[in-house]
ZADO-1210 file (C-alpha; in nm, 4 decimals, padded with zeros to 6 digits):
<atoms>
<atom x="01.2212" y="-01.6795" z="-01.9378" code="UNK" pos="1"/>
<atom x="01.5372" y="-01.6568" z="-01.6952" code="UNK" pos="2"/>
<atom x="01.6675" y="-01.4007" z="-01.5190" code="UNK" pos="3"/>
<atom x="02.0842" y="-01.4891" z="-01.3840" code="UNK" pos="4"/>
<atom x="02.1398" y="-01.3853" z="-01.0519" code="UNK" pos="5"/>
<atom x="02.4498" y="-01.1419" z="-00.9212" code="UNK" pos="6"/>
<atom x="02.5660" y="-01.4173" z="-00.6840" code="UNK" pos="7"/>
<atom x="02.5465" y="-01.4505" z="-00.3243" code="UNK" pos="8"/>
<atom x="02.6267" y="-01.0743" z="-00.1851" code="UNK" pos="9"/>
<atom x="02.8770" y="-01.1064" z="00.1579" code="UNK" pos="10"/>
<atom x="02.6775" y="-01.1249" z="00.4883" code="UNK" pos="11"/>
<atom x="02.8810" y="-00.7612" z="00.5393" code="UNK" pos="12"/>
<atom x="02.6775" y="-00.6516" z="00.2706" code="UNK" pos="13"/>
<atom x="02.3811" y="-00.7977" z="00.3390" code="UNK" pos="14"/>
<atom x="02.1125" y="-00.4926" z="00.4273" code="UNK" pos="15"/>
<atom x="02.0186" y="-00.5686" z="00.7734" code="UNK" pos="16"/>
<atom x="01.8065" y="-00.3631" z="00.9973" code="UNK" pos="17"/>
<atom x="02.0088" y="-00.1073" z="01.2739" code="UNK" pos="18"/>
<atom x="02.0794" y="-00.3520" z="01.5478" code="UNK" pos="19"/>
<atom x="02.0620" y="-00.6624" z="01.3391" code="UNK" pos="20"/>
<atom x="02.4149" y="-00.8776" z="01.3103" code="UNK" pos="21"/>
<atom x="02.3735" y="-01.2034" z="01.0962" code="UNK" pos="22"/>
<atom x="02.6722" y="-01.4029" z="01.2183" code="UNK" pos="23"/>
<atom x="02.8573" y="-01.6709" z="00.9903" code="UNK" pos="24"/>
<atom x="02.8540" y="-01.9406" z="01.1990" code="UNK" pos="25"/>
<atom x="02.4537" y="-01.9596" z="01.1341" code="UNK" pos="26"/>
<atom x="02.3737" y="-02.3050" z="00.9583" code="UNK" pos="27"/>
<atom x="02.1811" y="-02.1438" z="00.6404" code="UNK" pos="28"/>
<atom x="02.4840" y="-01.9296" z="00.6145" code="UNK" pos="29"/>
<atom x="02.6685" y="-02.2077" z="00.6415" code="UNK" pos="30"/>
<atom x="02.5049" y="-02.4188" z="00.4566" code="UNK" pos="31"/>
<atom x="02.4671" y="-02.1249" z="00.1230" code="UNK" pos="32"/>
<atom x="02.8447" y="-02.1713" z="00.1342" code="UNK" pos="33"/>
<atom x="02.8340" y="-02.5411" z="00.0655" code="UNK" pos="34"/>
<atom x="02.5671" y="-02.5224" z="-00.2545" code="UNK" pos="35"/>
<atom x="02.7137" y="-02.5246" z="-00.5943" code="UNK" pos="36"/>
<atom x="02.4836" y="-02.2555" z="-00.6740" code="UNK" pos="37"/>
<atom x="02.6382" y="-02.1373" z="-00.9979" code="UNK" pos="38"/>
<atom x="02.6425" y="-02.4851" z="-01.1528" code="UNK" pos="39"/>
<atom x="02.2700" y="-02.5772" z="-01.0567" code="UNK" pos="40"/>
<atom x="02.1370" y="-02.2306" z="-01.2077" code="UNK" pos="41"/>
<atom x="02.2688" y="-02.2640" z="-01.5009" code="UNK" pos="42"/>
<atom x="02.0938" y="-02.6630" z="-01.5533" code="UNK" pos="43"/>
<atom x="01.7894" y="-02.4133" z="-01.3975" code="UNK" pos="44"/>
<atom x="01.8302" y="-02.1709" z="-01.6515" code="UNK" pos="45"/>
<atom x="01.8100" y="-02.4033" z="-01.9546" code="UNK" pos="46"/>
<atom x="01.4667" y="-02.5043" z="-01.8575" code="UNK" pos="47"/>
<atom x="01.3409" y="-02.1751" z="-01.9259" code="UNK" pos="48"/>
<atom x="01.3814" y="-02.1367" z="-02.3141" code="UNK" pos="49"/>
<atom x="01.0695" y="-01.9154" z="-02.4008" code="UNK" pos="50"/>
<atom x="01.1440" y="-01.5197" z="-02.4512" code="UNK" pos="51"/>
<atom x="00.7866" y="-01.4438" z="-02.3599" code="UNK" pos="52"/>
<atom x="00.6002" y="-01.4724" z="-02.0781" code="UNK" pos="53"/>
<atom x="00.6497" y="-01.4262" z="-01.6805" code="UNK" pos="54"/>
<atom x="01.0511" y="-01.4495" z="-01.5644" code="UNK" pos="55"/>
<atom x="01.1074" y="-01.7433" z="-01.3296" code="UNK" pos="56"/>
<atom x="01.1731" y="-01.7443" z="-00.9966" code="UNK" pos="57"/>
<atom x="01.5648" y="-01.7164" z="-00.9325" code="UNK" pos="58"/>
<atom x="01.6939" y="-02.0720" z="-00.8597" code="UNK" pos="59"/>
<atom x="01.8144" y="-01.9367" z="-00.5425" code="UNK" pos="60"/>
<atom x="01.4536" y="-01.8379" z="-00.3973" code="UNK" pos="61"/>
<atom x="01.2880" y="-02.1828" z="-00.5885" code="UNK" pos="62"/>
<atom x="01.5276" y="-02.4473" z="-00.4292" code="UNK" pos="63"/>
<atom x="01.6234" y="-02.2619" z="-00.1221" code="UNK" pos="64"/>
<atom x="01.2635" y="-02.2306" z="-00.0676" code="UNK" pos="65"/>
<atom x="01.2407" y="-02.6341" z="-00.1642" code="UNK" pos="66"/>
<atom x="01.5223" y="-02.7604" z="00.0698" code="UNK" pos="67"/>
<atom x="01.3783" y="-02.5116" z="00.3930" code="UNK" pos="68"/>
<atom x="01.0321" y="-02.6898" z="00.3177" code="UNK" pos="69"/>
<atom x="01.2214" y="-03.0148" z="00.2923" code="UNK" pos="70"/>
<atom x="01.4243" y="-02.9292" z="00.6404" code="UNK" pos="71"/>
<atom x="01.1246" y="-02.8037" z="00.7992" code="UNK" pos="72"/>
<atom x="00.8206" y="-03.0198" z="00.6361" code="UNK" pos="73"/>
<atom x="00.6321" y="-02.6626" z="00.6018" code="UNK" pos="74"/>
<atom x="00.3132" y="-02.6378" z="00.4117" code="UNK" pos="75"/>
<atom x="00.3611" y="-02.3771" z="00.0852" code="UNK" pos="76"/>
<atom x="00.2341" y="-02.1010" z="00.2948" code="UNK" pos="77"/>
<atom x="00.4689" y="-02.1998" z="00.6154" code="UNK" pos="78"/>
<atom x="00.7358" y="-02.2220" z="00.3918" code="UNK" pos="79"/>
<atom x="00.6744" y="-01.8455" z="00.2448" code="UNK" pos="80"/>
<atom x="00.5837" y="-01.7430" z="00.6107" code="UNK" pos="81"/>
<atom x="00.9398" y="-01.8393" z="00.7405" code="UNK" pos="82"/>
<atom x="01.1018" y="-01.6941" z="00.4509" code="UNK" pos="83"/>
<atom x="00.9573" y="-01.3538" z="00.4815" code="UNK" pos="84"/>
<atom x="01.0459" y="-01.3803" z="00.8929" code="UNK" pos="85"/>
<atom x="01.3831" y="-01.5003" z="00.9302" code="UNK" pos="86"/>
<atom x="01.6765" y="-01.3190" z="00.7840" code="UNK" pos="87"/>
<atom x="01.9006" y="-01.6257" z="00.7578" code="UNK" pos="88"/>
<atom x="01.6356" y="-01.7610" z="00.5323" code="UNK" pos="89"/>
<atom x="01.6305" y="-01.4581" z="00.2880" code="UNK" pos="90"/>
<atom x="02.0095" y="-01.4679" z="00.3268" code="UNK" pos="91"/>
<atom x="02.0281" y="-01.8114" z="00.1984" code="UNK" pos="92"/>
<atom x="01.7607" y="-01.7498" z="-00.0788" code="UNK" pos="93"/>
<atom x="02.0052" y="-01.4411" z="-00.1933" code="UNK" pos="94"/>
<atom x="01.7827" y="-01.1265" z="-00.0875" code="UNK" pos="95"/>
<atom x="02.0217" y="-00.8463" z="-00.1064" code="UNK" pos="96"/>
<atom x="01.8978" y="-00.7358" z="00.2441" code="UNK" pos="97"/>
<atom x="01.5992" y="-00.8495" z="00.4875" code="UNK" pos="98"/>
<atom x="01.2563" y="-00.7308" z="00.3662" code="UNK" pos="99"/>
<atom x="01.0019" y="-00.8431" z="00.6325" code="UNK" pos="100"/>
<atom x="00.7206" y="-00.6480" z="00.3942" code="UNK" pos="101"/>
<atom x="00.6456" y="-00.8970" z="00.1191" code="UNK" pos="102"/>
<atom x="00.6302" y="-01.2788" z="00.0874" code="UNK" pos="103"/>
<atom x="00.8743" y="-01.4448" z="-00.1688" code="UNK" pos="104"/>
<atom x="00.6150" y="-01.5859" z="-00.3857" code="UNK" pos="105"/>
<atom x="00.2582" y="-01.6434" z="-00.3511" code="UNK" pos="106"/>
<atom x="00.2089" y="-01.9668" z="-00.1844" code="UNK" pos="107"/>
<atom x="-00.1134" y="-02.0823" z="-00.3759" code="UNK" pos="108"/>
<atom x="00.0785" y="-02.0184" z="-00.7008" code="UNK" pos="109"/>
<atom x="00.3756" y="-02.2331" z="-00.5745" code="UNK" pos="110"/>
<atom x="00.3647" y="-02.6023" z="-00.5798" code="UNK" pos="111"/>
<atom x="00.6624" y="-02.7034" z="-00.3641" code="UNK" pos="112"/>
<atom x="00.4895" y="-02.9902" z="-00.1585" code="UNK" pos="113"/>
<atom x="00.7304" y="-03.2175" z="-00.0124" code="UNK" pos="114"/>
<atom x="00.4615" y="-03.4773" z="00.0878" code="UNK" pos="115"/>
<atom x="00.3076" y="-03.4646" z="-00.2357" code="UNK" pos="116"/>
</atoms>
């Protein structure tokens, strides 16, 4: 089962903490901008044809989290680790705001390996 996202929220709306300013010249920003989001999702979506069972990931959080592991060469666990850290990394994986509390999916449930 499939969940569609919103879209990508502005970086002005974007919850950030008092004090914290994301700025648009930051390369995930950046580089969000660039994706072709929208089309991918929906070639996501139509993987996910069963009603029942546990929603999917959003595409955004399942290949952002692929391409920073790619970028990076992070193990499944770095890869949540960085996510859950770095604001311009939850940007880019469409969290509404920056949530430092919870990691975006449980890393020995995920099988992202690039080296694999």
């Amino acid at each position: 089962m499939y969940k569609y996202s919103n879209g990508q929220i502005s970086l002005s709306d974007f919850k950030q903490p008092v004090g914290m300013n994301l700025k648009e010249s930051s390369r995930w920003v950046k580089k969000a901008q660039t994706i072709l989001w929208l089309d991918i999702e929906h070639r996501y979506a139509a993987l996910f044809t069963n009603r029942k069972g546990n929603v999917a990931k959003p595409l955004r959080l399942a290949l952002g989290a692929c391409i920073i592991q790619a970028e990076y060469g992070y193990s499944d666990e770095e890869t949540a680790l960085q996510i859950q850290e770095n604001p311009y990394l939850q940007y880019f994986c469409e969290y509404p705001g920056y949530d430092d509390e919870h990691l975006p999916f449980n890393p020995s449930l995920w099988s992202i390996s690039v080296n694999a």
